[in-house]
N, C-alpha and C positions, 0 to 999 in steps of 0.2 A: 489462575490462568496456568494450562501446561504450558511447555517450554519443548522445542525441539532445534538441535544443532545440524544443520549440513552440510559437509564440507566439500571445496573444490568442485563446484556444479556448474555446467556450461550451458550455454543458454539454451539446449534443448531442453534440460533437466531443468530446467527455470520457468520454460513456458510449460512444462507438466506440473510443476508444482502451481503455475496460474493457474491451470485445468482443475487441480483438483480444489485450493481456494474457492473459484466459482461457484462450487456446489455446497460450499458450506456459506459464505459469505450470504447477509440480507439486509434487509432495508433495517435500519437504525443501527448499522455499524460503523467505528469510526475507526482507521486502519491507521498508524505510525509508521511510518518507513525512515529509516535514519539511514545514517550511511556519509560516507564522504562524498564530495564529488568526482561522478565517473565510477561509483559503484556498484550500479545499476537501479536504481528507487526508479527514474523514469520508463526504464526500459521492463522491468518489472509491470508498473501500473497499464503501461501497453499491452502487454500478454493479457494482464488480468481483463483488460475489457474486453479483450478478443473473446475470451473465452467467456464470457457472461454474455456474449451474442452482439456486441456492438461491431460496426462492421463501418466504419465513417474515419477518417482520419483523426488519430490523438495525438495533441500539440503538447509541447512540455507547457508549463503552465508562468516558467522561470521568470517571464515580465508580465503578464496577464494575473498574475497569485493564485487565480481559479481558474477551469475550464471545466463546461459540467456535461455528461453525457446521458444522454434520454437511453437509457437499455430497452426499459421497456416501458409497456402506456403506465405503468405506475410506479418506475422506477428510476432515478435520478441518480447517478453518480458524478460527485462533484470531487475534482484532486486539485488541490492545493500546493502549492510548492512556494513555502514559507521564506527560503534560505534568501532573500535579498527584504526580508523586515528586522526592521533597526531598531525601532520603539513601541513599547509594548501597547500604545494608542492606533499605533498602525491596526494590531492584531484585533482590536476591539470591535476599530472602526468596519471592520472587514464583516464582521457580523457573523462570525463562523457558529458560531453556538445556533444560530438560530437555521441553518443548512439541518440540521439534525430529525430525522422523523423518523417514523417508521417505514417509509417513502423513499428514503435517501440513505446512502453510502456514501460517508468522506472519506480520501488518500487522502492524507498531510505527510510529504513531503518536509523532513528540518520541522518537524513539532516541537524541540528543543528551544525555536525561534520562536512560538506561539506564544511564551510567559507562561500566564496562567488564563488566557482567552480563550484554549480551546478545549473542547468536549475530551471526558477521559476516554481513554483505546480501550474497547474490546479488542483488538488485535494488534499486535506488535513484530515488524520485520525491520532485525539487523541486518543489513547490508556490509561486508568488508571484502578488501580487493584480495584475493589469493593469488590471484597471476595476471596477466592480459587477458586470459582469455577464462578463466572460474573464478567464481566469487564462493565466499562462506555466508550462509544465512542463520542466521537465529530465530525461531519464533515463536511467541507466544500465544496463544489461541485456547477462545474458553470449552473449545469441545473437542474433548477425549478421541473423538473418531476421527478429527481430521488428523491429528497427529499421527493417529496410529499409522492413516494413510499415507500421511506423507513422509513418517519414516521410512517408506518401502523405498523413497529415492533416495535416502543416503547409502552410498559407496559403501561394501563391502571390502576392504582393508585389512 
C-alpha cells in the first residue's frame, strides 16, 4: 500500500480529495477511516458519496452501526461507524464480512472497534484535528495514480 500525508486541509480541499477518491474507489473495497471524535471520518464519508453521484441525505451511522447507500443499480455502499461496539460478539453478530462483494464499498468508521470481524482495508484514512477549522490526513491506497493525484493537494510550504 502507498502512503500519502496532508497537512492543514480545510474542507474545500477535503471535498476535492473526495472527488478525486471517487474515481478510484470500486466495488469490493473496504475503506478505514480512523480519527478522534470531531475529526471529520463522517464528514469525509459525506463528500465521498457526493461525489460518487449519491444525491439523498447521509445520516451518520453513530446509533444505526450501518447505513447503506444504492450509488448505482449495481452498486452499494454501506458505512459503518463502529465507535459505540463494546464486544467483539457485537462485531460478528453485525455480519460485516459478508457486506463485502464486488458490488459493495464499506466506510468502517473506529475499525479499531471491529476486533478481528472485519474485512482487511484496501484503503486507509487518518484523520487528526490540526485546528478548528484543517484537519491532517494520512492515507494509504493501493494505486500509485491516486496518490500521485492527490498529492497535487498538499500545501506548498
Amino acid at each position: 500500500m502507498n502512503n500519502i500525508a496532508i497537512k492543514s486541509i480545510d474542507e474545500k480541499i477535503l471535498a476535492l480529495l473526495a472527488s478525486i477518491l471517487a474515481n478510484y474507489i470500486k466495488g469490493g473495497d473496504v475503506v478505514y477511516c480512523y480519527g478522534d471524535l470531531g475529526a471529520g471520518k463522517t464528514t469525509f464519508v459525506r463528500m465521498l458519496l457526493l461525489a460518487m453521484g449519491y444525491s439523498g441525505r447521509v445520516k451518520s451511522p453513530t446509533f444505526s452501526i450501518v447505513e447503506e447507500y444504492d450509488i448505482q443499480e449495481d452498486l452499494i455502499v454501506s458505512h459503518f461507524d463502529l465507535y459505540r461496539i463494546i464486544d467483539k460478539n457485537e462485531v460478528y453478530n453485525l455480519g460485516i464480512a459478508d457486506y463485502v462483494d464486488n458490488n459493495s464499498i464499506l466506510l468502517i468508521e473506529w475499525p479499531e472497534k471491529g476486533f478481528s470481524g472485519i474485512p482487511d482495508a484496501t484503503i486507509t484514512i487518518n484523520f487528526s484535528i490540526d485546528s478548528e477549522l484543517t484537519r491532517n490526513l494520512t492515507i494509504g491506497h493501493y494505486s500509485n495514480d491516486f496518490i500521485v493525484e492527490a498529492s497535487n493537494l498538499a500545501p506548498t510550504n
